[in-house]
PyMOL Python script that loads the backbone (N, CA, C, O; Angstrom):
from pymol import cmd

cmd.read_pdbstr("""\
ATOM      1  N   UNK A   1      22.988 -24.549   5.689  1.00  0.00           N
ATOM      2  CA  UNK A   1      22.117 -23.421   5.890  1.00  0.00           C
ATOM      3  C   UNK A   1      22.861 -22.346   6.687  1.00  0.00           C
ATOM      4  O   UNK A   1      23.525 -22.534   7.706  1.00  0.00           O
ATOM      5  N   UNK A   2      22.660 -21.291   6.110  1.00  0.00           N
ATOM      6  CA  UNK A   2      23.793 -19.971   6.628  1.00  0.00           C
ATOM      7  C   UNK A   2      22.717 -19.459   8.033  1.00  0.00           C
ATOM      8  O   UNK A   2      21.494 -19.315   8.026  1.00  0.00           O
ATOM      9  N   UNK A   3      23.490 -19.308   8.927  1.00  0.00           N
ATOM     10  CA  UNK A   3      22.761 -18.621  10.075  1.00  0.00           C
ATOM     11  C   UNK A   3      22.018 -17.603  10.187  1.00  0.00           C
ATOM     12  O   UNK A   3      22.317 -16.982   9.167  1.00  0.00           O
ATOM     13  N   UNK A   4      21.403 -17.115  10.616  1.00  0.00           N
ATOM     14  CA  UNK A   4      20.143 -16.234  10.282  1.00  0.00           C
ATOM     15  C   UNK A   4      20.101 -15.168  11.475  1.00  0.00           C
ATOM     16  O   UNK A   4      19.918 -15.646  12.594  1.00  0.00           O
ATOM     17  N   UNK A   5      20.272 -13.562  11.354  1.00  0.00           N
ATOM     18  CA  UNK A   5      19.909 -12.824  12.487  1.00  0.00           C
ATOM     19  C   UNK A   5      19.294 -11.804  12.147  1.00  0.00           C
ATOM     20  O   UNK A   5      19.041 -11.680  10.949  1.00  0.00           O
ATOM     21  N   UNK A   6      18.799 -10.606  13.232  1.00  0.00           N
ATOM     22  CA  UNK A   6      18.341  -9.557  12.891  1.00  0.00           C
ATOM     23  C   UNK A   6      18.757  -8.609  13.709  1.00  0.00           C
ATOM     24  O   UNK A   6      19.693  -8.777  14.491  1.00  0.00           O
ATOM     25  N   UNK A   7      18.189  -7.678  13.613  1.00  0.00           N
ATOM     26  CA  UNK A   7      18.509  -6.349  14.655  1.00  0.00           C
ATOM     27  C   UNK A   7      17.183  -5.990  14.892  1.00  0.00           C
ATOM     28  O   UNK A   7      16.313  -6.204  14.048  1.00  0.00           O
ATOM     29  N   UNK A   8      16.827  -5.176  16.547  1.00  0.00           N
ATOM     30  CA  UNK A   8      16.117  -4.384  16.596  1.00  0.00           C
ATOM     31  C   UNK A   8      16.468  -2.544  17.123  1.00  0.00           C
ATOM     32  O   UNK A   8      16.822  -2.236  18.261  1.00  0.00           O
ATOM     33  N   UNK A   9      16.378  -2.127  16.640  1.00  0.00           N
ATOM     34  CA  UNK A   9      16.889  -0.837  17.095  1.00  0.00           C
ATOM     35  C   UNK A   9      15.718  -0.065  17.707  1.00  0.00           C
ATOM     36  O   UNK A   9      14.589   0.047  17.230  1.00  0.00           O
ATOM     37  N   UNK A  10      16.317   0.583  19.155  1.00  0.00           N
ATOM     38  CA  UNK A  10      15.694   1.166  20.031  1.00  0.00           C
ATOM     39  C   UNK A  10      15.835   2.557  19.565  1.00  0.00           C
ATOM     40  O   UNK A  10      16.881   3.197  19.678  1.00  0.00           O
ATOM     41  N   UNK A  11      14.451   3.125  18.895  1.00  0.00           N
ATOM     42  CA  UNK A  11      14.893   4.548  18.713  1.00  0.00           C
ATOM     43  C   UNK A  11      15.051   5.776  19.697  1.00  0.00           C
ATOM     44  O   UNK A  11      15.427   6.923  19.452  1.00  0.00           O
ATOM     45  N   UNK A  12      14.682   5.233  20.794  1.00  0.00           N
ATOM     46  CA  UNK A  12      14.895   6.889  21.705  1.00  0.00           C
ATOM     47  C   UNK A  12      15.896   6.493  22.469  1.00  0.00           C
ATOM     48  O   UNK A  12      16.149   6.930  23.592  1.00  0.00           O
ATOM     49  N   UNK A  13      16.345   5.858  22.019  1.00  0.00           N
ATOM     50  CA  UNK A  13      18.407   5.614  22.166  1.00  0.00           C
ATOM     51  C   UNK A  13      19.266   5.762  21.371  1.00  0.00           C
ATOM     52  O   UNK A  13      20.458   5.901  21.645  1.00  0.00           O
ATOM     53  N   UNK A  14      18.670   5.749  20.029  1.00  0.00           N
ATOM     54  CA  UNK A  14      20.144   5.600  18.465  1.00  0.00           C
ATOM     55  C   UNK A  14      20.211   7.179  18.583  1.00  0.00           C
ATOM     56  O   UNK A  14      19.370   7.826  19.208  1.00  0.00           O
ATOM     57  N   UNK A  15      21.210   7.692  17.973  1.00  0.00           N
ATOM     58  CA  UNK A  15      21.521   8.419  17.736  1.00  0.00           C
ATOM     59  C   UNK A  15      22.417   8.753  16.516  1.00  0.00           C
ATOM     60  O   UNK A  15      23.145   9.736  16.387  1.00  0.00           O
ATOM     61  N   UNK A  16      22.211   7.723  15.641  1.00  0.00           N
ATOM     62  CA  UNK A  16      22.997   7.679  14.258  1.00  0.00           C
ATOM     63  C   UNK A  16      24.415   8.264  14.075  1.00  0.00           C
ATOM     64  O   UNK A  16      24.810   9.164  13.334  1.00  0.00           O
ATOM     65  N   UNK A  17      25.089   7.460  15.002  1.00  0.00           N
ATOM     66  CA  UNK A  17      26.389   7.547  15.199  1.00  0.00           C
ATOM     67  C   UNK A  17      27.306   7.538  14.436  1.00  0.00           C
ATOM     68  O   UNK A  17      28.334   8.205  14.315  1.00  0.00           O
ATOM     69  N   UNK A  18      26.583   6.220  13.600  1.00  0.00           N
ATOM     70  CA  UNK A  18      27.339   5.533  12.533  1.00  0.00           C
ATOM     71  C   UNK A  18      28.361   4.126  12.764  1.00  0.00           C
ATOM     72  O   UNK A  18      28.627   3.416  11.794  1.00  0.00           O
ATOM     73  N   UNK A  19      28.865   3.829  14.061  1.00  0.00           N
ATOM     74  CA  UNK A  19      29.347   3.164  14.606  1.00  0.00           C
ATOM     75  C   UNK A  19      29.016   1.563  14.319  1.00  0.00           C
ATOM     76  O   UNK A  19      29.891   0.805  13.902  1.00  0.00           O
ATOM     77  N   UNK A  20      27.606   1.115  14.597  1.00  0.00           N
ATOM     78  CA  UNK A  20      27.462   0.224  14.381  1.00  0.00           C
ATOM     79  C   UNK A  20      27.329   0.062  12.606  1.00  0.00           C
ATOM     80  O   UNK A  20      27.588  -1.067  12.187  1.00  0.00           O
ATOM     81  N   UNK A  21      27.061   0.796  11.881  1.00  0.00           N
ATOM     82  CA  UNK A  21      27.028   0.734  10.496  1.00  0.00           C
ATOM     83  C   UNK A  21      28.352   0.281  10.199  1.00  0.00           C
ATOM     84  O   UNK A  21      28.326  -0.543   9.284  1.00  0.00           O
ATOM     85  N   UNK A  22      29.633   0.544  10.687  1.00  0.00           N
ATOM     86  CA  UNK A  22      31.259   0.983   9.883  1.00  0.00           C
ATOM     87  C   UNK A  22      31.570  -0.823  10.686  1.00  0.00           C
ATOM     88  O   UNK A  22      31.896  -1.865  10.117  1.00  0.00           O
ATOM     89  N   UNK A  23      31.322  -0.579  12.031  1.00  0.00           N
ATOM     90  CA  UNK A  23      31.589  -2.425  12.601  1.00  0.00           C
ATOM     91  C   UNK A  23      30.910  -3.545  11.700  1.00  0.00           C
ATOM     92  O   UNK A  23      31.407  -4.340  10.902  1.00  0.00           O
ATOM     93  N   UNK A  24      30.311  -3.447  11.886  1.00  0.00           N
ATOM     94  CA  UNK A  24      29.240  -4.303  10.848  1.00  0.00           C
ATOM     95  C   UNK A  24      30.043  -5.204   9.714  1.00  0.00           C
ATOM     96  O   UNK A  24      30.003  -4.650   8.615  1.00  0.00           O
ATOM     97  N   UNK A  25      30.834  -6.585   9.717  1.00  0.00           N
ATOM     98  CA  UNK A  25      31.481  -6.927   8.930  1.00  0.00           C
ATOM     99  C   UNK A  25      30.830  -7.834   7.839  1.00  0.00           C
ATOM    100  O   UNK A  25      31.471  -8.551   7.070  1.00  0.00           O
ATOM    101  N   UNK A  26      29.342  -7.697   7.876  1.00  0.00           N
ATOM    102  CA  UNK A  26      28.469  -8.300   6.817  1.00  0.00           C
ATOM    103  C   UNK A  26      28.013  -7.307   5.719  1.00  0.00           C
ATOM    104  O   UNK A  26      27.478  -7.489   4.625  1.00  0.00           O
ATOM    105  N   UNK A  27      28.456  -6.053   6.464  1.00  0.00           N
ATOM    106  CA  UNK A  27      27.681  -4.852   5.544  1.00  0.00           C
ATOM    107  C   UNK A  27      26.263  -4.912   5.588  1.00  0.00           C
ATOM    108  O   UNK A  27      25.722  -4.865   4.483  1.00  0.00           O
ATOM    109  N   UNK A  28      25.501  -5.006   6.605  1.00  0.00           N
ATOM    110  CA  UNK A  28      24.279  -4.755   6.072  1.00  0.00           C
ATOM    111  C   UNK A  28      23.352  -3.806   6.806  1.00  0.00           C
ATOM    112  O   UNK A  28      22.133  -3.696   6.673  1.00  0.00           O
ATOM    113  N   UNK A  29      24.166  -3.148   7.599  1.00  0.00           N
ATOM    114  CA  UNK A  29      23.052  -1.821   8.775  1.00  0.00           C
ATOM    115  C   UNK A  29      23.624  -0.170   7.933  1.00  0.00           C
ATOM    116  O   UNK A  29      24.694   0.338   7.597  1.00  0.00           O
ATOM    117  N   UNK A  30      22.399   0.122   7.897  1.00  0.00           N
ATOM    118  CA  UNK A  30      22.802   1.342   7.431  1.00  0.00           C
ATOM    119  C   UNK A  30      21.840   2.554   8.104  1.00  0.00           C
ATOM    120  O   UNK A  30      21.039   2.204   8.971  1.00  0.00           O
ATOM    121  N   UNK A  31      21.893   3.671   7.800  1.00  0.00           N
ATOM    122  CA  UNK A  31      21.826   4.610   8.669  1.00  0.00           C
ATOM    123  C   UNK A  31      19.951   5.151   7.521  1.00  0.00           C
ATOM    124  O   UNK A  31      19.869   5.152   6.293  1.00  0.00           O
ATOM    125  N   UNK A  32      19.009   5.449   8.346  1.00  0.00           N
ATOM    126  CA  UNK A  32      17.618   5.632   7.521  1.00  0.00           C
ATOM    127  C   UNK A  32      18.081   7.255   7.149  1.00  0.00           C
ATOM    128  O   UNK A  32      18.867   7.713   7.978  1.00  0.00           O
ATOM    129  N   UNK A  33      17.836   7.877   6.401  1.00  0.00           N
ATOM    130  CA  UNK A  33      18.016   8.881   6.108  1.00  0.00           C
ATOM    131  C   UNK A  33      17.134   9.439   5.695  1.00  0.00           C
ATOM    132  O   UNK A  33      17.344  10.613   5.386  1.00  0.00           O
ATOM    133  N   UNK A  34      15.473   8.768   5.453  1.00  0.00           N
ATOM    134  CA  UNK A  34      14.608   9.114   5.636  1.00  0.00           C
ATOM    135  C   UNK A  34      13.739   9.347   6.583  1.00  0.00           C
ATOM    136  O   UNK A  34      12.623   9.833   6.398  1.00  0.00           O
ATOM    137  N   UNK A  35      14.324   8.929   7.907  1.00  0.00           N
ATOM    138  CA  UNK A  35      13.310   8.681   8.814  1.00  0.00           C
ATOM    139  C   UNK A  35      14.251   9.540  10.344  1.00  0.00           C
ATOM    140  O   UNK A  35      15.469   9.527  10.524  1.00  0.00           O
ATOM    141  N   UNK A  36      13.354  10.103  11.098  1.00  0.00           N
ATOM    142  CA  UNK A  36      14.126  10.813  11.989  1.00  0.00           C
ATOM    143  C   UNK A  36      13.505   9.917  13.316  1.00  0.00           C
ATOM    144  O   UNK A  36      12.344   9.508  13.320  1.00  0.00           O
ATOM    145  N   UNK A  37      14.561   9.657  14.548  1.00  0.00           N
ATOM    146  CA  UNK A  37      13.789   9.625  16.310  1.00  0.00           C
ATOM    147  C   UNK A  37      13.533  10.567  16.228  1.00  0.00           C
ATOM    148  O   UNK A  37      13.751  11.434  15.382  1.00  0.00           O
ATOM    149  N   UNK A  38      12.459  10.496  18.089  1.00  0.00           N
ATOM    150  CA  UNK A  38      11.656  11.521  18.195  1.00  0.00           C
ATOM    151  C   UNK A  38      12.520  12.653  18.769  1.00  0.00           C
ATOM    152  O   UNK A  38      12.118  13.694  19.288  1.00  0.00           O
ATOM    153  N   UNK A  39      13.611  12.304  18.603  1.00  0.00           N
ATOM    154  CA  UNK A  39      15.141  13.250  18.781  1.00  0.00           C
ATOM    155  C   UNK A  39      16.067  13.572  17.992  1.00  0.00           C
ATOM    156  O   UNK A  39      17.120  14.071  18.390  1.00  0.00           O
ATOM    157  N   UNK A  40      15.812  13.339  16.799  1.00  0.00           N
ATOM    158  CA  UNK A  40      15.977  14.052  15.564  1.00  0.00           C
ATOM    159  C   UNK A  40      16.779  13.697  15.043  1.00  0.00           C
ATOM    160  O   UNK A  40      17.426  14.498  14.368  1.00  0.00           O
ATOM    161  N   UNK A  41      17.198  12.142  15.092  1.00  0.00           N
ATOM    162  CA  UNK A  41      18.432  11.347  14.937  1.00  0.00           C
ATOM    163  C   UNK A  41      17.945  10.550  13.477  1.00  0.00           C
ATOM    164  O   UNK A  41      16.729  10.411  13.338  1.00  0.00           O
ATOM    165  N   UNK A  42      18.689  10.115  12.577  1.00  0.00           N
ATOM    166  CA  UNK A  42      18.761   9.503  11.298  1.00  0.00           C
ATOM    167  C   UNK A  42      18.830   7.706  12.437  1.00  0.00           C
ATOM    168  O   UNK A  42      19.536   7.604  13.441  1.00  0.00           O
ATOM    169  N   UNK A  43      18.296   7.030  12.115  1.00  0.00           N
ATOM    170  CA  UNK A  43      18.185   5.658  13.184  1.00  0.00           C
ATOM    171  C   UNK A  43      18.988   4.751  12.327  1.00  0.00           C
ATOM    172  O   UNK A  43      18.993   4.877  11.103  1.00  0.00           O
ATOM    173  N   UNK A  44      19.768   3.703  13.042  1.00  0.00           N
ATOM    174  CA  UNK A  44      20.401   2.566  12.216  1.00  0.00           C
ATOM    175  C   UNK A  44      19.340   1.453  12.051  1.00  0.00           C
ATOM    176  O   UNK A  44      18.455   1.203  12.870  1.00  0.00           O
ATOM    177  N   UNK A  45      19.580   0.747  10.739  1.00  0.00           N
ATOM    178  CA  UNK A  45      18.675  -0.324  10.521  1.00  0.00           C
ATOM    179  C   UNK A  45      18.994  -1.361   9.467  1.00  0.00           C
ATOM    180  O   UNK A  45      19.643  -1.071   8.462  1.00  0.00           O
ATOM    181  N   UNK A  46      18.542  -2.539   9.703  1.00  0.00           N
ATOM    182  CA  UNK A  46      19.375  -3.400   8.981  1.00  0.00           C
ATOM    183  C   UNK A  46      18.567  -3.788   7.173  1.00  0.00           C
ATOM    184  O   UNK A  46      17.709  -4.615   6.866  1.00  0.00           O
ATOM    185  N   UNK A  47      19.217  -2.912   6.445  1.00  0.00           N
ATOM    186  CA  UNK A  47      19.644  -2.625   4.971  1.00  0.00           C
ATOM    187  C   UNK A  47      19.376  -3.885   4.248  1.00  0.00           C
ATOM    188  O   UNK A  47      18.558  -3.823   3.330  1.00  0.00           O
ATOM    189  N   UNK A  48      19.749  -4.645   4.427  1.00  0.00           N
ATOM    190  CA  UNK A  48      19.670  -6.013   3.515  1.00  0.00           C
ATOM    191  C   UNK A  48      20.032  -7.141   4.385  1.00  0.00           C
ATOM    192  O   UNK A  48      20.403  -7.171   5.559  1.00  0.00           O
ATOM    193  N   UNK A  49      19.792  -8.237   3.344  1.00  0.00           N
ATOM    194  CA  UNK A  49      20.002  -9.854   4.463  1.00  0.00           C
ATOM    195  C   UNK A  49      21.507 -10.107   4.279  1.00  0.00           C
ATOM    196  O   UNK A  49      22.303  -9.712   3.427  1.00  0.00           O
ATOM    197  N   UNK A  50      21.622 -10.828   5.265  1.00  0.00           N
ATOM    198  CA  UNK A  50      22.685 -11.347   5.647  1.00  0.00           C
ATOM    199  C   UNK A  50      23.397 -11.436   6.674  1.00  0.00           C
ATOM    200  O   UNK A  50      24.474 -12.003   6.858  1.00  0.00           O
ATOM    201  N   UNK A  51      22.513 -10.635   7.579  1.00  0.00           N
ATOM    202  CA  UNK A  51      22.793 -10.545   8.991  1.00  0.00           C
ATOM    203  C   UNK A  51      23.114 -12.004   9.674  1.00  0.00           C
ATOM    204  O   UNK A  51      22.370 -12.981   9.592  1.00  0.00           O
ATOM    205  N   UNK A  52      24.421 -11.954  10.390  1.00  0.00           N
ATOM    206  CA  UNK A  52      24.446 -13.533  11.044  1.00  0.00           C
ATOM    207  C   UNK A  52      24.343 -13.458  12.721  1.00  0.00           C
ATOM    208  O   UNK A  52      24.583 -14.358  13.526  1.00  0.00           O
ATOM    209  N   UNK A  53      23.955 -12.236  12.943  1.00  0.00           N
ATOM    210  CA  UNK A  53      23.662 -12.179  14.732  1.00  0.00           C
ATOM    211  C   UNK A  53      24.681 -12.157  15.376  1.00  0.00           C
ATOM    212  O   UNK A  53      24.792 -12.375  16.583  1.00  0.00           O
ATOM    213  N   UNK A  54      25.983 -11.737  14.177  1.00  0.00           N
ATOM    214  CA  UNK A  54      27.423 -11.816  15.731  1.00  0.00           C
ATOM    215  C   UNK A  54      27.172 -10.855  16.856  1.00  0.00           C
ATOM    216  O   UNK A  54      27.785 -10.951  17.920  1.00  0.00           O
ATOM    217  N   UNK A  55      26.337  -9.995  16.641  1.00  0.00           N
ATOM    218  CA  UNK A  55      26.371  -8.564  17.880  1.00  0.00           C
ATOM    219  C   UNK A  55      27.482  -7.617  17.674  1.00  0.00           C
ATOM    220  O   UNK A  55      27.392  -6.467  18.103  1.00  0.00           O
ATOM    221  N   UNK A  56      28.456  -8.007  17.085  1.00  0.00           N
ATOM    222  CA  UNK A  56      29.156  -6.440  17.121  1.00  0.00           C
ATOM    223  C   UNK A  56      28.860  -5.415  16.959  1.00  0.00           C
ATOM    224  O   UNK A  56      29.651  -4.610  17.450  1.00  0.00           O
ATOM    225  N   UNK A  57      27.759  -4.865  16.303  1.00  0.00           N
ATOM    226  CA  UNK A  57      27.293  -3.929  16.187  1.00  0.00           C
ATOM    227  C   UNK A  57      26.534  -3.300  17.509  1.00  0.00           C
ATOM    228  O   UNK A  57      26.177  -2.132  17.661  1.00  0.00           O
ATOM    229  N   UNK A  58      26.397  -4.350  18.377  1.00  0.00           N
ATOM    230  CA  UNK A  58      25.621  -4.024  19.574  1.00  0.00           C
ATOM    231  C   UNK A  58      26.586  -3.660  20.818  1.00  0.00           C
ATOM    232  O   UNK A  58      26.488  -2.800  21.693  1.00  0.00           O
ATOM    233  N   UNK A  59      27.394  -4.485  20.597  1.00  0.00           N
ATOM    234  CA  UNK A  59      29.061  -4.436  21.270  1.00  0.00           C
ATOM    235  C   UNK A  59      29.696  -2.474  21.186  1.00  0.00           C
ATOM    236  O   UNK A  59      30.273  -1.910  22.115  1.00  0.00           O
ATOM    237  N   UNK A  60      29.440  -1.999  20.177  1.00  0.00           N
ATOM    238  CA  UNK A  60      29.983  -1.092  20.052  1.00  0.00           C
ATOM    239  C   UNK A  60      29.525   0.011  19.940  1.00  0.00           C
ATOM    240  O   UNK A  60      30.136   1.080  19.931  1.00  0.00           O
ATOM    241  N   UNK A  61      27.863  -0.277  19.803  1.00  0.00           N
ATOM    242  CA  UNK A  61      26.814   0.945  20.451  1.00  0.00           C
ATOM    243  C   UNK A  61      27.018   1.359  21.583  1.00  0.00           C
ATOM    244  O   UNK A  61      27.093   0.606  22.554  1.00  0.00           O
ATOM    245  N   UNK A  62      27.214   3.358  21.675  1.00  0.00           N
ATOM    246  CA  UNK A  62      27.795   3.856  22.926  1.00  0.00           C
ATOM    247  C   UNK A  62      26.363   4.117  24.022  1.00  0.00           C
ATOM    248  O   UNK A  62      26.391   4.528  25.182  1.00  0.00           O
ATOM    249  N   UNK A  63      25.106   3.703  23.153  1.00  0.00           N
ATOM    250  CA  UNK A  63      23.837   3.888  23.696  1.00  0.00           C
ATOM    251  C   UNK A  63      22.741   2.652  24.249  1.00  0.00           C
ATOM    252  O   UNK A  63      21.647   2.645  24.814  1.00  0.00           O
ATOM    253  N   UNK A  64      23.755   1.576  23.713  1.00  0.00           N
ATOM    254  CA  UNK A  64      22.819   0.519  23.739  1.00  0.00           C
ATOM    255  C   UNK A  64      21.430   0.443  23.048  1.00  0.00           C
ATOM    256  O   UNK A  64      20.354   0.108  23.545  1.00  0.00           O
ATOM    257  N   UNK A  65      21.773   0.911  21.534  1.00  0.00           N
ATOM    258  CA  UNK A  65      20.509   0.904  21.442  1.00  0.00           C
ATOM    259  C   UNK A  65      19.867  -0.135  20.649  1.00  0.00           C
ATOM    260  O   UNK A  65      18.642  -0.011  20.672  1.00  0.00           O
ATOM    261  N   UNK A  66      20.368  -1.321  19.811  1.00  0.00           N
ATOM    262  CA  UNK A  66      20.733  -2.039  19.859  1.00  0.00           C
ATOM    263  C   UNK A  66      20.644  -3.570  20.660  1.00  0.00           C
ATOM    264  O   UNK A  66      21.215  -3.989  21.666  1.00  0.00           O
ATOM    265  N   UNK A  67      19.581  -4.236  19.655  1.00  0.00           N
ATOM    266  CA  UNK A  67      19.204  -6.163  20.703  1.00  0.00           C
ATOM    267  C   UNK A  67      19.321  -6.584  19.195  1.00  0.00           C
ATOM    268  O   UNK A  67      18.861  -6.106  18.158  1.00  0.00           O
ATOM    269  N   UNK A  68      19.979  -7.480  19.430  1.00  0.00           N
ATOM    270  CA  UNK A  68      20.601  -8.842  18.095  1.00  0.00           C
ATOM    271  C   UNK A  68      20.098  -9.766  18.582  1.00  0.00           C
ATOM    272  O   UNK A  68      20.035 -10.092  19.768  1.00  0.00           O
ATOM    273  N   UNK A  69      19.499 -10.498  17.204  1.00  0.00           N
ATOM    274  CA  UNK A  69      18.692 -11.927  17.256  1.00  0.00           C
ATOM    275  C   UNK A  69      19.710 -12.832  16.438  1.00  0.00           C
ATOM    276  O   UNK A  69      20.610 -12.629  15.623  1.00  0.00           O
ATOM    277  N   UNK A  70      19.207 -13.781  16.972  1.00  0.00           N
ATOM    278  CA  UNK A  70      19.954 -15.127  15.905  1.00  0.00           C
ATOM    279  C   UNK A  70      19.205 -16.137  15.804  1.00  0.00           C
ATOM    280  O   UNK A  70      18.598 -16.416  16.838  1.00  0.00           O
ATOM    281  N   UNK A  71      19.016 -16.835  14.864  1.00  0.00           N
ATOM    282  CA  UNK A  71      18.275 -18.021  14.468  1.00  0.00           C
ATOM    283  C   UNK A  71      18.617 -19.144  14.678  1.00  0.00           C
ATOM    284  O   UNK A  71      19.001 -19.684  13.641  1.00  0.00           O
ATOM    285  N   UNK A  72      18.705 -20.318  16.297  1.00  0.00           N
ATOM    286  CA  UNK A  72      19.118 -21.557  15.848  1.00  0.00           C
ATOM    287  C   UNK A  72      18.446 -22.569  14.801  1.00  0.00           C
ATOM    288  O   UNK A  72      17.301 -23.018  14.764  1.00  0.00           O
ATOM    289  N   UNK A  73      19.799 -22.819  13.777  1.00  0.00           N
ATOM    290  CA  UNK A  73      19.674 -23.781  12.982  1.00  0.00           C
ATOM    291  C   UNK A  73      18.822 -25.194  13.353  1.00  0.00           C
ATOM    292  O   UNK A  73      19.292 -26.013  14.144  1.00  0.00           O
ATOM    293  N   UNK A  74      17.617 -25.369  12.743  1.00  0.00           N
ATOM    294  CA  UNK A  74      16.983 -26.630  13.041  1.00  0.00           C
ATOM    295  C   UNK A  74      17.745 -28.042  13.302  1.00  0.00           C
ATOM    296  O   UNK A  74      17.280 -29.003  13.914  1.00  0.00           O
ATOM    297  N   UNK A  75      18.681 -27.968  12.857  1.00  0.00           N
ATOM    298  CA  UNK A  75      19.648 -29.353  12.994  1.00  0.00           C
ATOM    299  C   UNK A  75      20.066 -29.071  14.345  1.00  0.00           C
ATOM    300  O   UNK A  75      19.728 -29.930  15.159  1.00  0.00           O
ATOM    301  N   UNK A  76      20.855 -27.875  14.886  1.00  0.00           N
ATOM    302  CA  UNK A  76      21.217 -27.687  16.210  1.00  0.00           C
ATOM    303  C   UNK A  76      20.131 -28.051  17.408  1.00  0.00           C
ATOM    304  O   UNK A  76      20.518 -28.430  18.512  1.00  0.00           O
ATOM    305  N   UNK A  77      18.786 -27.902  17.088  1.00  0.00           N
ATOM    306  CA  UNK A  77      17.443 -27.824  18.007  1.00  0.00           C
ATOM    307  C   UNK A  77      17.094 -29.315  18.413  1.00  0.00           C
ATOM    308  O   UNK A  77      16.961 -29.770  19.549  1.00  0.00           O
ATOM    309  N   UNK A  78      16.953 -30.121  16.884  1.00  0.00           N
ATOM    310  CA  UNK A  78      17.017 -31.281  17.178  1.00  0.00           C
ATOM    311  C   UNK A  78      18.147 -32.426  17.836  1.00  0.00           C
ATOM    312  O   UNK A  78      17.827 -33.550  18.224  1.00  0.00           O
ATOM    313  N   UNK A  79      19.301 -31.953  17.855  1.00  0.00           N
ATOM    314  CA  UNK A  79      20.222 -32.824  18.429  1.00  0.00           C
ATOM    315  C   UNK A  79      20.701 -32.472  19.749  1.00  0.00           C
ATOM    316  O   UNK A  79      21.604 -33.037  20.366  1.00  0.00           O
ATOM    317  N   UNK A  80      20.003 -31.482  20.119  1.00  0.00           N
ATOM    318  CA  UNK A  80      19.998 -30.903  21.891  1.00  0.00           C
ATOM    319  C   UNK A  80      18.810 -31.827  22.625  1.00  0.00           C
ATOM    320  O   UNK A  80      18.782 -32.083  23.829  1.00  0.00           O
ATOM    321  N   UNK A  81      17.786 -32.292  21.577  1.00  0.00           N
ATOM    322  CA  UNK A  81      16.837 -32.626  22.575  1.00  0.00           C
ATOM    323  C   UNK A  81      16.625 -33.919  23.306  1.00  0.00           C
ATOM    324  O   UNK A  81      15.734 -34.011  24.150  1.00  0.00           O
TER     325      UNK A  81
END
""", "prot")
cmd.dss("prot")
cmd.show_as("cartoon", "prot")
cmd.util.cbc("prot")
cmd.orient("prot")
């Protein structure tokens, strides 16, 4: 089972840099181009699955705007306990 993450993006922090889109070595954050902050910014957001929660994309946000989730694998949960 492939690891599982997400993104949440803080909009009155993004500023559609593009940064975390180009890091992104899963390809899957892309920039809304429909949708503006309340600061008139195009917001990053995650495009399709496949996100695996490494954070680089959060790593290299100059705004922090940017919180990465990850999914522990049920096999990992049970053999901790």
């Amino acid at each position: 089972m492939p690891i599982r993450g997400w993104i949440e993006v803080d909009e009155l922090y993004c500023k559609g840099c593009d940064l975390c889109v180009n890091a992104c070595p899963q390809e899957v954050i892309s920039l809304d181009l429909e949708h503006l902050t309340p600061k008139g910014y195009h917001p990053a957001y995650l495009s399709a699955e496949g996100c695996t929660g490494c954070a680089i994309c959060a790593i290299v946000c100059p705004e922090a705007a940017l919180t990465v989730y990850r999914e522990i694998p049920a096999k990992r949960v049970k053999a901790a306990a």
